[in-house]
C-alpha positions in Angstrom: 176.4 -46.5 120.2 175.9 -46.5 116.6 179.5 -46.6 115.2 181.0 -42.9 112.7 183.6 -45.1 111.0 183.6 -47.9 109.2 187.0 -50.1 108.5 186.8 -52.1 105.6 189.9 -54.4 104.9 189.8 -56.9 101.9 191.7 -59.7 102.7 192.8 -62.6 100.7 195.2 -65.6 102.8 196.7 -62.6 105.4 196.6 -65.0 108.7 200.5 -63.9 109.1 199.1 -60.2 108.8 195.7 -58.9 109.7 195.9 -59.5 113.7 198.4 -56.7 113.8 196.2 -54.3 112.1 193.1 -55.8 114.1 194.8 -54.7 117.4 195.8 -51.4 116.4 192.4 -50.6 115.7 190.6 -52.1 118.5 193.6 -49.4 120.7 192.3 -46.3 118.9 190.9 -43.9 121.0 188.0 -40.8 120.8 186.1 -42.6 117.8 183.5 -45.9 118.0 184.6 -48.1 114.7 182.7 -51.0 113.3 185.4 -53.3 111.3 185.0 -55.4 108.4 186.9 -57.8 107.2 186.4 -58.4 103.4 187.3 -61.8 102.5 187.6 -63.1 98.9 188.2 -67.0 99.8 190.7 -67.2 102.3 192.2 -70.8 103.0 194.3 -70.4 106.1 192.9 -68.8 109.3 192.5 -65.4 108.1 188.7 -65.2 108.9 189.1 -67.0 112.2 191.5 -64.3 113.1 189.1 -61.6 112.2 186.5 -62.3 113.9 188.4 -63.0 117.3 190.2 -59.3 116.7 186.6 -57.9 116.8 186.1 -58.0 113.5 182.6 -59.1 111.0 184.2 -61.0 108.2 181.7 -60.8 104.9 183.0 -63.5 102.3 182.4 -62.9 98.5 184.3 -64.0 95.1 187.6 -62.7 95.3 188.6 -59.3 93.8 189.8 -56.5 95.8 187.3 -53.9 94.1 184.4 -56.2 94.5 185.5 -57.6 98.3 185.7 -53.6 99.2 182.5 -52.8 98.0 181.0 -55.7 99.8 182.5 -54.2 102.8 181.3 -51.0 102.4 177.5 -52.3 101.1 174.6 -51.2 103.3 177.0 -48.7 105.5 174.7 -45.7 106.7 177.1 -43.5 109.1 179.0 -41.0 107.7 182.3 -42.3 107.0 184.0 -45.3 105.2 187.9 -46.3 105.6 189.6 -48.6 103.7 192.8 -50.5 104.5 194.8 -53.0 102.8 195.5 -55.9 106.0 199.0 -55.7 105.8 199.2 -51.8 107.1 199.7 -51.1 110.7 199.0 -47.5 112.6 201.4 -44.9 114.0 199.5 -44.1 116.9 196.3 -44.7 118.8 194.9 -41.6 118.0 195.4 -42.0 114.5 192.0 -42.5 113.0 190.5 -39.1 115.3 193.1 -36.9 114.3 192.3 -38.0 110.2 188.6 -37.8 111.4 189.1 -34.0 112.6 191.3 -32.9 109.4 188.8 -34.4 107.1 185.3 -33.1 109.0 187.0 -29.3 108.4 187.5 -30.1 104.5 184.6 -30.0 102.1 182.1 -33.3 101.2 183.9 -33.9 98.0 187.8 -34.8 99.7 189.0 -38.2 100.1 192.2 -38.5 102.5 195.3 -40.9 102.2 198.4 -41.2 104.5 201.8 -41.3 103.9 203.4 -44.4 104.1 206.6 -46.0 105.8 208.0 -49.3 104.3 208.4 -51.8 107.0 210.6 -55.0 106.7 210.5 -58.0 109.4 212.9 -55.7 111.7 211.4 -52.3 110.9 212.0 -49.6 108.4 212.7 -51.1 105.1 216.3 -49.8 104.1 217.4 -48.4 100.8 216.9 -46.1 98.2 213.9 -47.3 96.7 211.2 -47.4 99.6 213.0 -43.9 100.7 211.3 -42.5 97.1 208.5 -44.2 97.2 207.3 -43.5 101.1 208.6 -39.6 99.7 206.2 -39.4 96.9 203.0 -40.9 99.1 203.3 -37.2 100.9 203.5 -35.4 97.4 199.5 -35.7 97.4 200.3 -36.0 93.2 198.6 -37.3 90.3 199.4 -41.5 89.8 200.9 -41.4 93.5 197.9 -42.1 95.6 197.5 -45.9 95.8 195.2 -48.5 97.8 198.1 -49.2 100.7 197.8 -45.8 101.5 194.3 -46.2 102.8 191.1 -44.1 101.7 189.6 -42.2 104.4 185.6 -41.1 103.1 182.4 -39.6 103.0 180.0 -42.7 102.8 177.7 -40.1 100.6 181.2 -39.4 98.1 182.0 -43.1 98.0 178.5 -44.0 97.0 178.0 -40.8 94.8 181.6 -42.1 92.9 179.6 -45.7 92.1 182.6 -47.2 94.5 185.3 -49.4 93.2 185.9 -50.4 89.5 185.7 -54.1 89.2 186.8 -54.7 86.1 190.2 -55.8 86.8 191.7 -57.3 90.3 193.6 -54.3 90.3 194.1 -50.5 89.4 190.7 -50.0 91.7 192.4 -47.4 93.5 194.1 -45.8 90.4 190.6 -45.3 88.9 189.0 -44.3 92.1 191.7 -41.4 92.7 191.1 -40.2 89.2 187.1 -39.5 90.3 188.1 -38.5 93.2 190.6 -36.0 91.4 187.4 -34.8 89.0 184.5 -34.4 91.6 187.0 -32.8 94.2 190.5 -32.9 95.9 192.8 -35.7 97.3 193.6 -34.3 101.6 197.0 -35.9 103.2 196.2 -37.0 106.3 198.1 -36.7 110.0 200.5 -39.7 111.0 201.6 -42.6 109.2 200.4 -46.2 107.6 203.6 -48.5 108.1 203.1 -51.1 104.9 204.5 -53.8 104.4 207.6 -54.1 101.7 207.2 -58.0 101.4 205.8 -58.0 97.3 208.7 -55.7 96.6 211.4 -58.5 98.9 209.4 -61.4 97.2 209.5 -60.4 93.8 212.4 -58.3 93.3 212.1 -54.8 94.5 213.5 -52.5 91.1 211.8 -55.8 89.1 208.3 -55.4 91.1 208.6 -51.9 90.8 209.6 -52.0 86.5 206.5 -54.0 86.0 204.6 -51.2 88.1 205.9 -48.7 86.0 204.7 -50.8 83.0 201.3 -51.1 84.0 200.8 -47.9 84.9 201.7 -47.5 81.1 199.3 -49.5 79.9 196.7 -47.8 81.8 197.4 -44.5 81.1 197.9 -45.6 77.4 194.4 -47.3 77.7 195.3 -50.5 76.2 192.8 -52.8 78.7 193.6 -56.0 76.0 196.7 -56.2 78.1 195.5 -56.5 81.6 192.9 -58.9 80.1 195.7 -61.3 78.3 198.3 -60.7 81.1 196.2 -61.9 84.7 199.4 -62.9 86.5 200.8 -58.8 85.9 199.2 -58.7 89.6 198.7 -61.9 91.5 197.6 -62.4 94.8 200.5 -62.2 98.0 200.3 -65.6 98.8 201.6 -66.5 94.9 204.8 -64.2 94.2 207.7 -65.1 93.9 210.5 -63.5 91.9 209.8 -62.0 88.8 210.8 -62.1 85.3 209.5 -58.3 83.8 210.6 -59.4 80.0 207.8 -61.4 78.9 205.3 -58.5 80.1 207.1 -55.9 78.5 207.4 -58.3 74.8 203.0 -58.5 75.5 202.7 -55.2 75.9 204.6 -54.6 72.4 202.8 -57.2 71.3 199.1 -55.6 72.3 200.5 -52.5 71.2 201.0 -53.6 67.9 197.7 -55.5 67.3 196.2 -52.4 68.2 194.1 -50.4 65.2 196.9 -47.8 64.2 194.7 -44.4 65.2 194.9 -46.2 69.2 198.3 -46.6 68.9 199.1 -43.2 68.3 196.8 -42.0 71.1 198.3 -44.5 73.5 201.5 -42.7 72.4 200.5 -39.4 72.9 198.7 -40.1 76.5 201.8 -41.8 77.7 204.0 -38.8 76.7 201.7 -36.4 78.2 201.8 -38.0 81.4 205.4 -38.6 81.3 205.9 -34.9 81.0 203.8 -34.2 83.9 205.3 -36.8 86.0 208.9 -35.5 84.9 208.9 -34.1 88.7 209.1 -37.5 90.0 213.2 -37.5 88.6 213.8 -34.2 90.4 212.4 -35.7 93.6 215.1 -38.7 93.1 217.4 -36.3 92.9 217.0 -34.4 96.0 215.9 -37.0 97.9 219.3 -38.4 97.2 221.5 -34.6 97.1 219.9 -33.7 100.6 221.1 -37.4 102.4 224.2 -36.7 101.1 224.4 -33.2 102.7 222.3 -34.0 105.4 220.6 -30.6 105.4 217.1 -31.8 104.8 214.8 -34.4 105.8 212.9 -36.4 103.3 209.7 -35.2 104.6 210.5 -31.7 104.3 212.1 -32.6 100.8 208.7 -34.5 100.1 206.7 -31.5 101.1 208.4 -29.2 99.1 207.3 -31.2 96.0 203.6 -31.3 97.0 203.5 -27.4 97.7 205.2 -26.7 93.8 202.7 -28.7 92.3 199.7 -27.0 93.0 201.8 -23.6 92.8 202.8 -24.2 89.5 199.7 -26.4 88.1 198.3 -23.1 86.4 201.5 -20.9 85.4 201.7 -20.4 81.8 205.4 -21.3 82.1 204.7 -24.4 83.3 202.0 -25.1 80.6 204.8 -24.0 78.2 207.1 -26.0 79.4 205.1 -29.3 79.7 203.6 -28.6 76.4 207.3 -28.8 74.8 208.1 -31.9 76.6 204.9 -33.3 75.9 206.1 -33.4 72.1 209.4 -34.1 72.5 208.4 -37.3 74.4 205.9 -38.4 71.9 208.6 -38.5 69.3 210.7 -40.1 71.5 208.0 -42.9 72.2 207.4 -43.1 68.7 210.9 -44.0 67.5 211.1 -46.2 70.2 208.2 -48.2 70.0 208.7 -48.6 66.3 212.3 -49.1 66.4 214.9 -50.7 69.3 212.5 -51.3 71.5 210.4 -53.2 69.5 213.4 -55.8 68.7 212.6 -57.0 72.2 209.7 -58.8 70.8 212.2 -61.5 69.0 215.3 -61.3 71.4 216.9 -63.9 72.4 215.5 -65.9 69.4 212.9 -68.4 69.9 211.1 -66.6 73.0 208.0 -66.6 73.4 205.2 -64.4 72.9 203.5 -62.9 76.2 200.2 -64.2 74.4 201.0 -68.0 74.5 203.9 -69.4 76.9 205.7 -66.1 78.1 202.7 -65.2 80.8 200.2 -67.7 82.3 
């Protein structure tokens, strides 16, 4: 039987994860998958693993775009999903219940799912992974990422030109963006539980800073710094804690090499973003007002957030109001930038320059 679905999983040294995910899909139920593991050089037994979990392993040079695509290459049924190897499923009707939801939604939707943070003994405590699980059910601009999984129309995913490989990363920023312009983003049922071990590893409000900060570089468009900085993202099996100064003295420092008519257009795109991601605060704030009063749950807090942004998207109110915020940010930026902040580029004397010994 010729199989609706194909998995694709890129995988890079996850021996300690990928038979987990390789037996929760092997127990779904009411649809035929074909599973492909995408491996970009694995040393330990990652592809041994895969192919005893029922899985065909394709190896090519490593890259999480380019492994993905390889995955997906040559595919001719009618649907592609894409999972990072360190996600496990709720439930073993997961992947028919996404399949149902997305066959009654139009050609040009791509579907994510929410997210649960999982440690070594379950749901990863605090603050932090509460917020960030909360905003994977928003459905909002910059908040659908790879870990949530892509559920899509082999026909869309081809029609898109697939993954960006420019970079070893932000493939699934620039894929949601298409997405975003050719259609419409679809939450789907149930849960991915992801692992919080980068965040544990490297520091979680450090890890999640230099997030922040690359996600400010993109949306600035200043690609000289992911192409001077290659450790901003480096593969599982190589973090360890971070240091989040020297990436933000390069960025400065790419900022200020930058012709002077970029740099103000890096401003303004950052402020204009900023204003429309001035939501994500407000979210903190309930998230952290309803556990104190224990009135609402963080999914119904979540939800609430999701339905005001499409409500609101086209109210001239809101346009008003992101407009003025817009321009009060971009001044904001601009004295930063070009004042305090850019002090950090020689504080504490003698440190160096994200360009030479501050970033390998």
């Amino acid at each position: 039987m010729a199989s609706d679905l194909r998995v694709v999983i890129p995988t890079l040294d996850e021996a300690d994860t990928l038979g987990g995910l390789l037996a929760d899909l092997q127990a779904q139920t009411g649809c035929e998958l074909d599973i492909v593991v995408a491996d970009g050089g694995s040393r330990d037994a990652t592809r041994s693993i895969a192919r005893r979990g029922g899985a065909r392993v394709v190896t090519t040079a490593a890259g999480r775009a380019r492994q993905m695509n390889a995955g997906a290459a040559g595919f001719a049924g009618p649907w592609l999903l894409f999972l990072h190897a360190d996600s496990r499923l709720e439930c073993n009707h997961q992947l028919q219940a996404a399949l149902a939801v997305m066959r009654a939604r139009p050609e040009t939707t791509a579907g994510h799912f929410p997210l649960t943070f999982m440690d070594e003994s379950g749901p990863a405590p605090g603050f932090l992974f509460r917020y960030m699980a909360a905003k994977t059910r928003t459905g909002r601009r910059y908040t659908i990422n790879g870990d949530q999984g892509c559920l899509i129309r082999t026909a869309f995913f081809n029609a898109l030109g697939g993954y960006d490989t420019r970079h070893g990363f932000l493939e699934d920023q620039r894929l949601a963006a298409r997405v975003e312009a050719a259609g419409r983003w679809q939450r789907l049922p149930y849960r991915l539980m992801t692992s919080a071990r980068r965040f544990e590893a490297e520091g979680r409000y450090r890890r999640y800073g230099l997030m922040a900060l690359i996600m400010t570089m993109y949306v600035a468009d200043l690609s000289d710094f992911f192409d001077t900085a290659p450790t901003v993202y480096v593969p599982q099996s190589k973090t360890r804690g971070l240091t989040v100064s020297p990436y933000l003295a390069h960025a400065l420092d790419v900022f200020g090499a930058a012709p002077a008519r970029t740099r103000w257009r890096a401003l303004w795109r950052v402020a204009d973003v900023a204003a429309g991601q001035a939501w994500q605060l407000h979210l903190a704030v309930a998230l952290a007002l309803g556990a104190l009063a224990g009135e609402r749950s963080d999914d119904a807090i979540a939800d609430r957030f999701a339905c005001a942004g499409r409500a609101l998207s086209s109210s001239l109110p809101a346009g008003l109001l992101h407009n003025t915020a817009r321009m009060v940010l971009f001044f904001a930026l601009a004295v930063a930038v070009f004042g305090p902040l850019a002090c950090l580029r020689w504080w504490p004397p003698g440190r160096a320059s994200g360009r030479s010994k501050g970033i390998q």
